[in-house]
C-alpha positions as CSV (number, residue, x, y, z in Angstrom):
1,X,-2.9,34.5,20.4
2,X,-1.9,37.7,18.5
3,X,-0.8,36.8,14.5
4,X,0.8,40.0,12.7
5,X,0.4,39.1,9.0
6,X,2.9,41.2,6.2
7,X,0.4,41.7,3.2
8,X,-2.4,40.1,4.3
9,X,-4.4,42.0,2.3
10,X,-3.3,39.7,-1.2
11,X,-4.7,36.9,-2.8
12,X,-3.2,34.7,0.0
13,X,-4.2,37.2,2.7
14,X,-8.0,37.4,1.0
15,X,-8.5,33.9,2.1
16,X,-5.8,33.2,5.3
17,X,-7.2,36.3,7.2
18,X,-10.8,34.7,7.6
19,X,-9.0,31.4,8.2
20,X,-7.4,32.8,11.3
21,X,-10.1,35.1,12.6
22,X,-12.3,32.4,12.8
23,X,-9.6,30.0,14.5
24,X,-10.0,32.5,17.4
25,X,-6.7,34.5,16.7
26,X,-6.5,38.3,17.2
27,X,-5.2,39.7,13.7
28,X,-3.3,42.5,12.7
29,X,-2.7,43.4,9.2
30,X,0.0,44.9,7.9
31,X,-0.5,46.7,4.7
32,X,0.4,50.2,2.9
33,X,-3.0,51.0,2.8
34,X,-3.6,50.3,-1.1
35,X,-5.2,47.3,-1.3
36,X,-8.2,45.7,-0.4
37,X,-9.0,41.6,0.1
38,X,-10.0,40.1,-3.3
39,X,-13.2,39.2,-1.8
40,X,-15.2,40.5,1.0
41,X,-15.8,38.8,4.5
42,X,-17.3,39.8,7.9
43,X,-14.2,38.5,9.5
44,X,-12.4,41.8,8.2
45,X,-14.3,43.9,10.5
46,X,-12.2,42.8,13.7
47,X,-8.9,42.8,11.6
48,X,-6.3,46.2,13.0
49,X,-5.0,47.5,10.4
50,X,-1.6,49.0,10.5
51,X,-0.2,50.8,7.4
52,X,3.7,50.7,7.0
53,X,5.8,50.8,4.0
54,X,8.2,48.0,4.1
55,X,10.6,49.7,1.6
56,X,11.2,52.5,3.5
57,X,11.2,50.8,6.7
58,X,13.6,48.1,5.2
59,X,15.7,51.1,4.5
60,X,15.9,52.7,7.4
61,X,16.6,49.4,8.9
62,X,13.5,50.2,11.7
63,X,10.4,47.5,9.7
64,X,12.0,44.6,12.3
65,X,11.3,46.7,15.0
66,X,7.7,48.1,14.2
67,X,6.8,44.8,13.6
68,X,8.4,43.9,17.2
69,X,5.9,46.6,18.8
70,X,3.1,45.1,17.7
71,X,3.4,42.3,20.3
72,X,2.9,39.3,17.7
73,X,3.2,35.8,19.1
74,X,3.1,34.8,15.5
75,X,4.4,36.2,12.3
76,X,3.4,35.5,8.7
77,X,5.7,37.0,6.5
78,X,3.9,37.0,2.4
79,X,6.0,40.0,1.3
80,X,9.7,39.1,2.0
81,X,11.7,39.3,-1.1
82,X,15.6,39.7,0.2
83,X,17.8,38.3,2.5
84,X,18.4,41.4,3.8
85,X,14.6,42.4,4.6
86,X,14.1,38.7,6.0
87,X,17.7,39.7,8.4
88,X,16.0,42.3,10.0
89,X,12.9,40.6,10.5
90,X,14.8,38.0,12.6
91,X,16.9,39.8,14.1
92,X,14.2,41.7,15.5
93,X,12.3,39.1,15.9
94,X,14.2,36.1,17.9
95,X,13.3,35.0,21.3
96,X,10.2,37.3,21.0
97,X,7.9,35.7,18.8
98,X,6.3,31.3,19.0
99,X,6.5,30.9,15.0
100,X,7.5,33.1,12.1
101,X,6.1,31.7,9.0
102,X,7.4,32.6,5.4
103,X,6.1,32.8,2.1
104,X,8.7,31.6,0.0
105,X,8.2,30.7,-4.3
106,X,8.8,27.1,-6.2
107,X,11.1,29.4,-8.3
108,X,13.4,29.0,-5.5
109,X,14.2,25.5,-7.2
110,X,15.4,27.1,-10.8
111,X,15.1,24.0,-13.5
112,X,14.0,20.9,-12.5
113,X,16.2,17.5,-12.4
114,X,14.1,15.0,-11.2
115,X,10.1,15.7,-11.4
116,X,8.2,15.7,-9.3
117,X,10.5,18.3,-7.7
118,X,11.0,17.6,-3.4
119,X,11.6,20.1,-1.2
120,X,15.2,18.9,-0.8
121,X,16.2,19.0,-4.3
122,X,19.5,21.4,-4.6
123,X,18.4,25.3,-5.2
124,X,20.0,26.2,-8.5
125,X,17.7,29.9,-9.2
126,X,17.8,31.6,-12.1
127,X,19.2,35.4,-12.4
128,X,17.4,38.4,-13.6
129,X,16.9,38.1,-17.7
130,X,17.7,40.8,-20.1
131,X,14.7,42.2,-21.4
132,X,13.9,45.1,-23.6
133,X,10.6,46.0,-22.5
134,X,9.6,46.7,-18.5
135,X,5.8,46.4,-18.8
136,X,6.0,42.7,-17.3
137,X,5.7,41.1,-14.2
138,X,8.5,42.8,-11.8
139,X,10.0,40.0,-10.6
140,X,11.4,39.4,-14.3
141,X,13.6,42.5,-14.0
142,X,15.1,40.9,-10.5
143,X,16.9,38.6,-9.2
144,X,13.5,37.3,-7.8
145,X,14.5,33.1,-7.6
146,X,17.6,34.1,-6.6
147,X,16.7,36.3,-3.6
148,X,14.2,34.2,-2.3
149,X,16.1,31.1,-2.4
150,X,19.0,33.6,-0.1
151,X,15.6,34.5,2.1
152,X,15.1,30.5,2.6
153,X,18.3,29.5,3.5
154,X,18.9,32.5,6.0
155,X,15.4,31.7,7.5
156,X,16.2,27.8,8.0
157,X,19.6,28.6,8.9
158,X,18.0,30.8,11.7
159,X,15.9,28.0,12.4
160,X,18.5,25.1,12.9
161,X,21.3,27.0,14.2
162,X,19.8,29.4,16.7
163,X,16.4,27.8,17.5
164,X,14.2,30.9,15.4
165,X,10.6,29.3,14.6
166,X,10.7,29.8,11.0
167,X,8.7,27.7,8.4
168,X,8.6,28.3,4.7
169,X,6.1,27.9,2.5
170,X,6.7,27.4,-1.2
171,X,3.3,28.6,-3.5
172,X,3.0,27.4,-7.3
173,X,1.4,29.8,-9.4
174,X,-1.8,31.4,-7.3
175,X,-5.3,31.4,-8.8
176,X,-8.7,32.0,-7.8
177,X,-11.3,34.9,-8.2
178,X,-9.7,38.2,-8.6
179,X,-6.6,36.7,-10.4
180,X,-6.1,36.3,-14.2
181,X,-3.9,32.6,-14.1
182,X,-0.7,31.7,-15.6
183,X,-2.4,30.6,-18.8
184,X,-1.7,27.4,-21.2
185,X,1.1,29.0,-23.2
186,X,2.9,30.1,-20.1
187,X,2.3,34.1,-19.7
188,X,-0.7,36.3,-18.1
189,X,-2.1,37.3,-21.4
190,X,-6.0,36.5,-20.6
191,X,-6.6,36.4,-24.5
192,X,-5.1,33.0,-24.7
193,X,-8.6,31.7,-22.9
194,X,-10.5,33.9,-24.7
195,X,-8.9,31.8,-28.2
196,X,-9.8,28.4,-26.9
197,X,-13.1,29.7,-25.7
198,X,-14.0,30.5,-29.5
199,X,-11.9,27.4,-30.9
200,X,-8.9,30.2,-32.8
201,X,-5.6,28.9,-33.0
202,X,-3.5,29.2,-30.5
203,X,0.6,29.4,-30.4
204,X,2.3,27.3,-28.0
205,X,6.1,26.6,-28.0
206,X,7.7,23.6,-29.0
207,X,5.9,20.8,-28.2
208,X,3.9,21.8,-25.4
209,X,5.4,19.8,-23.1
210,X,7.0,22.0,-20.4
211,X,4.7,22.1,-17.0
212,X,2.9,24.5,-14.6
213,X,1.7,24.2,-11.7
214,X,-0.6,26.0,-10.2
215,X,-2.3,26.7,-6.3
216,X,-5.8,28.2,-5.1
217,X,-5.2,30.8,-3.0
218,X,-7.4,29.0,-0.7
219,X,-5.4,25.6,-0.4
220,X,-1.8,27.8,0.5
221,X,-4.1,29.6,2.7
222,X,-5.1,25.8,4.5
223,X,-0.9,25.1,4.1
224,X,0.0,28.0,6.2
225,X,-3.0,27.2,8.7
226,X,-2.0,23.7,9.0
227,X,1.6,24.7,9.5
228,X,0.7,26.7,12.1
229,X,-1.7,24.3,13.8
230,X,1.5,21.5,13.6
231,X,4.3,24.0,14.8
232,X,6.2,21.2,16.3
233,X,6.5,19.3,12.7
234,X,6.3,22.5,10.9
235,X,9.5,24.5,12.3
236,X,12.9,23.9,10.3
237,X,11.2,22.9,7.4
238,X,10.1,24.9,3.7
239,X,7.4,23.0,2.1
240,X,5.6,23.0,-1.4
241,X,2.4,24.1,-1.7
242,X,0.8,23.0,-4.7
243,X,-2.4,21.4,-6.1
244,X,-1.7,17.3,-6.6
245,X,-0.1,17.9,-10.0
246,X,1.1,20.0,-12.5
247,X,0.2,20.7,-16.1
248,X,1.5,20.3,-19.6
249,X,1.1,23.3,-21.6
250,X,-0.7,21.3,-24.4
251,X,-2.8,19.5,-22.1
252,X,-3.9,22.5,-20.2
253,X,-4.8,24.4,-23.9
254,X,-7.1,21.4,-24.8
255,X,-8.9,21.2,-21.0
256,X,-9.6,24.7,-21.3
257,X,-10.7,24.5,-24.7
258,X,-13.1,21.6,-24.0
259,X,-14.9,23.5,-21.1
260,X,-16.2,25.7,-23.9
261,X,-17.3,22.7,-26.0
262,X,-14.8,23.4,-28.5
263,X,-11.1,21.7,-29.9
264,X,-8.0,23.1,-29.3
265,X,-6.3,24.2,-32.3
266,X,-2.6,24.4,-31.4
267,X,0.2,25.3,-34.0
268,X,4.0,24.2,-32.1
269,X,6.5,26.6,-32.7
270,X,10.4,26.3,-32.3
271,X,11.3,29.4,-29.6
272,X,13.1,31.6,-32.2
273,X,9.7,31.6,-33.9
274,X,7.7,32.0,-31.3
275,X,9.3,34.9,-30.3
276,X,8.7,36.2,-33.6
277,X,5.2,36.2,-33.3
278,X,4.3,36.5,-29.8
279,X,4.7,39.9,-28.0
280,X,8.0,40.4,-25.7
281,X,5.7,40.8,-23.0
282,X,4.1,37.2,-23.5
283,X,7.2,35.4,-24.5
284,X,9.3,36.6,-21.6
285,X,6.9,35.1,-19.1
286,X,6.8,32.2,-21.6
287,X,10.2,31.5,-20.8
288,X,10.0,32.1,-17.4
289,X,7.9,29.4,-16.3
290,X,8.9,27.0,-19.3
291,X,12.7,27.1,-17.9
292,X,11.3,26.6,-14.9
293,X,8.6,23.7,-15.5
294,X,7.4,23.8,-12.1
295,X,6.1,20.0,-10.9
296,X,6.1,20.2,-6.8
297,X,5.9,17.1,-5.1
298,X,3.4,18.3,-1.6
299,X,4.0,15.1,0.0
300,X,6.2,16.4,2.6
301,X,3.2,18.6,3.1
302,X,0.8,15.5,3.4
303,X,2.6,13.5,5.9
304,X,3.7,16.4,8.2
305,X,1.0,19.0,7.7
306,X,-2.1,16.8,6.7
307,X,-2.2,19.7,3.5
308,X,-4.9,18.2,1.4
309,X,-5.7,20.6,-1.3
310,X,-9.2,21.0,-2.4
311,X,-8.8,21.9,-5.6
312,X,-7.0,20.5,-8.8
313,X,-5.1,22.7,-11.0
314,X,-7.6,22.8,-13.8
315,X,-10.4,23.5,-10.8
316,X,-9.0,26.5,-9.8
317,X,-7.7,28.3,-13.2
318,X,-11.7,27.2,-13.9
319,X,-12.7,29.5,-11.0
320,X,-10.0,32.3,-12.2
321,X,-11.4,32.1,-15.7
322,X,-15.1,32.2,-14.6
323,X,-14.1,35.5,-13.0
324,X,-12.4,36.8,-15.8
325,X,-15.9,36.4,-17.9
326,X,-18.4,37.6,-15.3
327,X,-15.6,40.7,-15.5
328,X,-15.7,41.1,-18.6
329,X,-12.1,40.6,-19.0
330,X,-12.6,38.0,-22.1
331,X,-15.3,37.4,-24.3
332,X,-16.4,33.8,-24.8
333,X,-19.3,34.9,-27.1
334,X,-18.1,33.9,-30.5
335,X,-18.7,36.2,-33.5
């Protein structure tokens, strides 16, 4: 069978790709041609590569089609972030193709009402915030809950209405080698491991009691694997794909800390002061995920798919961080 796979080249893609090579499935990547796998593996040398750029192609309404030429009898989808683009996708794409699978977001959920979250908990995303500064994560300056829960709902609509094979996937926060992690006071800033490492104080807001949950690339790689191999269970359905549970900031400062033999020295902060005396760029992803508090429940994901992550959340930001040292990234030596 032929699988056409939308940014298979990402963090997802570095472990998924392999995955399906060696399940006997003929590959073809789509990509801009920009990035390579995080890691390296002998299964990329009977990948096809085919370079298109989505954003045009979305625009000129013709990426449905392209995709349509390439003959796919399945489609992973990792780069959909509108309605819209997922639209043109299906439109192209129904009656032709035995499963479309879709990379959706937990962000899809906005806050949380009852923990841990289930996949059938009402979507209530958050719009775009209004921030001063643009050197942050992009989807910050977009609608990007919002868009993907539209994605979802057109996708599963699709699905139950007109038959279209569509799963969704929902991802926590990604980590593994080649990733810097969602760290314990709730931005990207890879100097917050570096400040446990050497036992410095660290800033964390309020009480430290707002979650995060986090993913190996590897396990959502084994979700969409599974979801595919249980296509009869999987299609109709969006499912979390998390490790078995989430983390409170403060608990995740003081793991982290203890890994490097040291005590976590946390100062709690009201959020007007915290914003004070973090940088915008920290405390706007700060806010993101602690109005958020992602805790997924995967036990849809269990019972249907047999998804049995491998790693806990505190095993994989351990593999991220290892990388980030043998990188050079941080320095743990302590001066």
């Amino acid at each position: 069978m032929r699988v056409v796979i939308i940014g298979g080249s990402g963090h997802v893609g570095t472990y998924l790709v392999p995955r399906l090579v060696e399940a006997g499935y003929e590959v073809v990547n789509i990509t801009r041609g920009q990035s390579k796998p995080y890691l390296q593996h002998p299964a990329w040398k009977v990948v096809q590569s085919v370079i298109i750029d989505r954003e045009k192609a979305d625009r000129d309404g013709t990426f449905g089609q392209q995709i349509l030429q390439l003959k796919p009898d399945i489609v992973i989808d990792m780069l959909c972030f509108t309605p819209e683009s997922a639209e043109l996708l299906t439109t192209a794409l129904r009656g032709q193709v035995q499963h479309f699978l879709h990379c959706g977001t937990m962000w899809v959920h906005g806050y949380p009402v009852q923990q841990p979250t289930t996949e059938d908990a009402p979507r209530k995303p958050f719009p775009k915030y209004n921030l001063t500064v643009t050197d942050v994560d992009p989807y910050l300056l977009t609608d990007y809950g919002v868009q993907k829960a539209a994605a979802e709902a057109h996708l599963l609509d699709q699905a139950r209405r007109y038959h279209f094979p569509a799963t969704v996937l929902h991802p926590g926060h990604i980590v593994g080698p080649g990733h810097s992690p969602v760290n314990p006071q709730g931005n990207d800033n890879p100097q917050v491991f570096e400040k446990l490492a050497k036992g410095k104080e660290l800033l964390l807001p309020n009480i430290g009691l707002e979650t995060v949950h986090h993913v190996h690339a590897d396990d959502v790689a084994q979700a969409f694997m599974r979801a595919i191999q249980n296509w009869h269970l999987s299609v109709g359905e969006a499912f979390h794909v998390v490790s078995p549970a989430a983390l409170t900031l403060r608990g995740y400062a003081e793991a982290v800390a203890m890994w490097f033999g040291q005590e976590a020295h946390l100062r709690f902060l009201g959020w007007d002061d915290f914003c004070k005396q973090v940088p915008e760029h920290d405390w706007s992803m700060t806010w993101d995920h602690i109005a958020h508090s992602p805790n997924g429940s995967i036990a849809k994901a269990q019972r249907l798919l047999g998804y049995q992550p491998r790693y806990t959340s505190l095993e994989a930001v351990h593999e991220s961080v290892q990388w980030l040292i043998e990188q050079e990234v941080i320095n743990i030596e302590s001066t």
